[in-house]
C-alpha positions in Angstrom: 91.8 69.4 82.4 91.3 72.3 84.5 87.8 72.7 83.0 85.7 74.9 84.3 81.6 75.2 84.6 79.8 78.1 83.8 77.6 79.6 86.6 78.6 76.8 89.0 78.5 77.6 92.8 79.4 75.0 95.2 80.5 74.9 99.0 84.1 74.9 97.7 83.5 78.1 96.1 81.6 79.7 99.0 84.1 78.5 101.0 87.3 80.2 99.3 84.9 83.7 99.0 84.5 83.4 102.8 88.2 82.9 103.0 89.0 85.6 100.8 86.6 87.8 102.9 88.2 87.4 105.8 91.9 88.1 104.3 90.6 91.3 102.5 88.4 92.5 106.0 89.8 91.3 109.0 93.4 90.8 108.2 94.3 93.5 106.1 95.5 91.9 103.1 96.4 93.8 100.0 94.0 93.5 97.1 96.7 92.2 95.0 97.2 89.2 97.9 93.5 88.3 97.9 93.3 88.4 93.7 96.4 85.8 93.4 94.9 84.0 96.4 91.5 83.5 95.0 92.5 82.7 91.4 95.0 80.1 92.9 92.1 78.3 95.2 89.6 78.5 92.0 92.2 77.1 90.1 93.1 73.9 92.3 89.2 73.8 93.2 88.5 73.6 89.4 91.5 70.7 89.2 90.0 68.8 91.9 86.5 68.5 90.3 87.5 68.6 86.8 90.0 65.3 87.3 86.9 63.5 89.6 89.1 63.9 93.0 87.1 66.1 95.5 83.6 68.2 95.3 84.0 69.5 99.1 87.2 70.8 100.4 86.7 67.8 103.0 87.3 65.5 100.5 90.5 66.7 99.3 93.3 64.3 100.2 97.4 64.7 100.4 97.7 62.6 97.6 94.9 65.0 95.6 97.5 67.9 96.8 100.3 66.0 95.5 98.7 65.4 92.2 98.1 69.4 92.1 101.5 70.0 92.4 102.9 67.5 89.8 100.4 69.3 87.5 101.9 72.6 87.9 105.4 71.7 87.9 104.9 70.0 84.4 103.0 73.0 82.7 106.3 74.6 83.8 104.8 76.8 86.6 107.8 78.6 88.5 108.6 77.3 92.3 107.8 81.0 93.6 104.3 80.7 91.8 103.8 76.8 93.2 105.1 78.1 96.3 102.5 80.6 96.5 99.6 78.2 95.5 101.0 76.3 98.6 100.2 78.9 100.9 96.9 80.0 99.6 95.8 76.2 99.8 97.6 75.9 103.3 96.2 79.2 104.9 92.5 78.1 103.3 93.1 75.2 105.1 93.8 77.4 108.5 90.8 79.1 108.2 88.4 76.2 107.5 89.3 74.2 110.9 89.3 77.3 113.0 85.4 77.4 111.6 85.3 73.9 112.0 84.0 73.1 108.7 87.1 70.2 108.2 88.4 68.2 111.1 92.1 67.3 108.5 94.7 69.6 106.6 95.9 67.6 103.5 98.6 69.9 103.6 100.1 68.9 106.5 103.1 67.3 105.4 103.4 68.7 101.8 106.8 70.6 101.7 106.5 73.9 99.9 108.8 74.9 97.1 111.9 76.3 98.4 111.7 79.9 96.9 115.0 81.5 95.4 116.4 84.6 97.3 116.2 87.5 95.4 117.6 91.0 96.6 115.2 93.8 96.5 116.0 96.4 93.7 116.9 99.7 94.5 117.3 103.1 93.3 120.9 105.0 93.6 120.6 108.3 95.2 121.0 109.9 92.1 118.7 107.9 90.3 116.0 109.0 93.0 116.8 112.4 92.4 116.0 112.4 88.8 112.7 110.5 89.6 111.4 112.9 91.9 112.5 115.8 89.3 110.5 114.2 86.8 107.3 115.1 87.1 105.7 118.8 85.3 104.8 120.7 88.3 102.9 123.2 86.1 100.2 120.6 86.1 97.5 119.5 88.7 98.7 115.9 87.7 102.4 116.6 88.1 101.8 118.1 91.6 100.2 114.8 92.5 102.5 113.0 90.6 105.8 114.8 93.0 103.7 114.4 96.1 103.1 110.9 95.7 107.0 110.2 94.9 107.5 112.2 97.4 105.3 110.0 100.0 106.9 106.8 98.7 110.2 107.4 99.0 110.0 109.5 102.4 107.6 106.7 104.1 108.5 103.5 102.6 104.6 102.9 102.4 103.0 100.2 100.8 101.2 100.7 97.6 97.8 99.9 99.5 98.7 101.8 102.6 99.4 104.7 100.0 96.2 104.3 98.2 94.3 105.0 101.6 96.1 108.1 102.9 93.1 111.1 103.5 93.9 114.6 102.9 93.0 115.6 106.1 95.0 113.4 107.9 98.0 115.2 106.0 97.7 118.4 106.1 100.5 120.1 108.0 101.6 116.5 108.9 104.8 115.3 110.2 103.7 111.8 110.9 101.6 109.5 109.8 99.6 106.2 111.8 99.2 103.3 109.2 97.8 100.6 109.4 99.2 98.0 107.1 99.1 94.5 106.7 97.1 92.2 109.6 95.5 95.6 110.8 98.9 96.3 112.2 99.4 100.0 113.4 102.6 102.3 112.8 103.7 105.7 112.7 105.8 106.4 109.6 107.6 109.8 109.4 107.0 112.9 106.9 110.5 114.7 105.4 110.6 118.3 105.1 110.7 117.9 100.9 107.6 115.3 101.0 105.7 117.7 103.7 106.3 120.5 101.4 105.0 118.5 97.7 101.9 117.8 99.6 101.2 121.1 101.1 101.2 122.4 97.2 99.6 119.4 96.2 96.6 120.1 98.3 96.3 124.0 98.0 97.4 124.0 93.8 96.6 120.4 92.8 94.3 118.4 94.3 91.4 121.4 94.3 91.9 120.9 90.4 91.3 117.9 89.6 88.3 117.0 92.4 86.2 119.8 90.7 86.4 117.4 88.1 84.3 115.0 90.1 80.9 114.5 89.2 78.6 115.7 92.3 79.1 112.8 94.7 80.0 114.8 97.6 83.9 115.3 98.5 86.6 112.2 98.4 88.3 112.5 101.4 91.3 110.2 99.9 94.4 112.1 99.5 95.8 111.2 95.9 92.7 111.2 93.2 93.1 110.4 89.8 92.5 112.8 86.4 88.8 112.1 86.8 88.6 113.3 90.7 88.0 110.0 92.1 90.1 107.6 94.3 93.2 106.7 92.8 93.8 102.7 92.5 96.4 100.9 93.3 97.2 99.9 89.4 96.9 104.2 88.9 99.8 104.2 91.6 101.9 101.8 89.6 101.5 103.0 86.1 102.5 106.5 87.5 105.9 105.7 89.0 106.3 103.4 85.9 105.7 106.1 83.8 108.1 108.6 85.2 110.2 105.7 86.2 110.9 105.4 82.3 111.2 108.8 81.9 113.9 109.8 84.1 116.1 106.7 84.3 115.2 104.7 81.6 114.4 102.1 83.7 111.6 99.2 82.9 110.0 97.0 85.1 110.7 98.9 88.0 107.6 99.7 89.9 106.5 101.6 93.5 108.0 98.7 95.7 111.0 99.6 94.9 110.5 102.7 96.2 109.8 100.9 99.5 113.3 99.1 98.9 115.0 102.5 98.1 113.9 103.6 101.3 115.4 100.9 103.6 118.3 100.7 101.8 119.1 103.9 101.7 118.3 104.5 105.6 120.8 101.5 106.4 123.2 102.7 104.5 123.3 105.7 106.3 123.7 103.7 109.5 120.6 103.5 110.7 119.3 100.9 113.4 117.7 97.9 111.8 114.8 97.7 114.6 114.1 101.1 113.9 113.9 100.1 110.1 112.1 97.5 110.7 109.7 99.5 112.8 109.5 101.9 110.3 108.3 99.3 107.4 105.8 97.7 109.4 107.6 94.1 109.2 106.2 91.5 111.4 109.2 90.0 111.9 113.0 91.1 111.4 114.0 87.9 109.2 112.1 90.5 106.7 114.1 93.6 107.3 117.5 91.8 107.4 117.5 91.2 103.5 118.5 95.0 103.1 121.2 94.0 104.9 122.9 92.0 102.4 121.9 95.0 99.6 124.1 97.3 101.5 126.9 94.8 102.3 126.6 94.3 98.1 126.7 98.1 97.9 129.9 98.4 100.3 132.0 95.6 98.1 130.9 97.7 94.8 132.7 100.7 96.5 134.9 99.1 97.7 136.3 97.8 94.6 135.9 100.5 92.9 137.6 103.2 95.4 140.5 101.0 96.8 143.3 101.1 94.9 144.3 97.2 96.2 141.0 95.7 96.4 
């Protein structure tokens, strides 16, 4: 089961490349998105033709759907991982009748895993502070390292939208236009503390370590890695992770949380959840509201603590 053939190329693989394509190009997907996308599709396309029930997305029924989800539930998948599988199978679907390339949705129908709601994690304030203290600002590293931290926790950027930042748009900036998930724009706002690490950043640091580049001509991305090229996204992570650790002993804890921090924090301090949700980029406020029940959390924790009847 699940076996797969070696140099094979069908119309159901074109079909989830085109798909993948157009999450990655037109949309604005994060990379991370489109990888767990495209290895759920190969992995339902490969059950499909491996069990003899579909060699054409056409030909996949509800019942073949239904059959895919019995399968992961007894290999002991979790319902926020079938849940996801739904959605990459479901939006696949989306894209294939708006090309017309399937007249049916099997999925139509198929109720997707209820997923558990899980708050956010977040950093205390004083947790935050020994995070951005962390890194060795003696270094050309440890400037980046403070800058990024910096950016992060001042923005409440994405990871991807981070990634993509140019020097030149941040030079003696205030503000920032993003543009984040579904090529949607917004303006995120620059501190005085994160303007200041990545005005030192790109007069001490980031000369250092892009004459380290080979002779490509200059990268214009703001945050390069010990080589002088681009830093990635999984750079980006095992940075914070790494001074994560450092600082507050904390595992498992990586630069969406950051992202968390930052709403919390901002609510906590009264501010409006529109202009919150404005700030985050979110779609819709259903997204933004789950910081509101992290701060109600927080307020009970002091209150029980500081009360002396609570």
């Amino acid at each position: 089961m699940w076996q797969h053939c070696p140099g094979r190329v069908d119309d159901m693989d074109d079909a989830i490349d085109a798909f993948l394509t157009e999450l990655r190009e037109v949309r604005g997907i994060s990379g991370a998105t489109v990888r767990a996308y495209g290895g759920d599709l190969r992995q339902c396309a490969e059950f499909f033709r491996g069990e003899g029930l579909a060699e054409r997305w056409a030909d996949v029924r509800p019942a073949h759907v239904r059959r895919v989800l019995a399968h992961l539930y007894a290999c002991g998948y979790a319902r926020t991982t079938v849940a996801r599988k739904v959605s990459a199978v479901r939006g696949l679907y989306r894209h294939l009748r708006a090309r017309g390339e399937t007249a049916s949705d099997p999925t139509v129908g198929i109720r997707t895993p209820r997923r558990g709601r899980r708050l956010p994690r977040f950093l205390f304030q004083t947790d935050v502070e020994k995070l951005l203290a962390a890194p060795d600002e003696s270094k050309p590293l440890g400037l980046r390292d403070r800058a990024l931290l910096e950016t992060l926790y001042a923005t409440g950027v994405r990871v991807a939208e981070l990634v993509s930042l140019k020097s030149s748009e941040c030079r003696d900036a205030s503000e920032l236009r993003i543009v984040g998930k579904g090529g949607r724009e917004r303006v995120v706002l620059l501190g005085r503390h994160a303007q200041e690490a990545i005005e030192r950043y790109l007069e001490e640091g980031r000369p250092h370590l892009l004459a380290r580049r080979t002779p490509q001509g200059e990268d214009d991305r703001l945050f390069l890695n010990a080589r002088g090229g681009a830093l990635s996204d999984r750079g980006v992570r095992r940075i914070v992770h790494r001074h994560m650790l450092t600082a507050c002993a904390q595992h498992g804890i990586g630069p969406h949380a950051l992202r968390h921090t930052f709403a919390t924090h901002l609510l906590e301090a009264g501010a409006d959840l529109r202009a919150v949700q404005e700030l985050l980029g979110h779609a819709s406020l259903t997204s933004t509201q789950i910081y509101t029940h992290v701060t109600r959390r927080r307020l009970r924790e002091v209150y029980d603590q500081a009360h002396p009847r609570a």
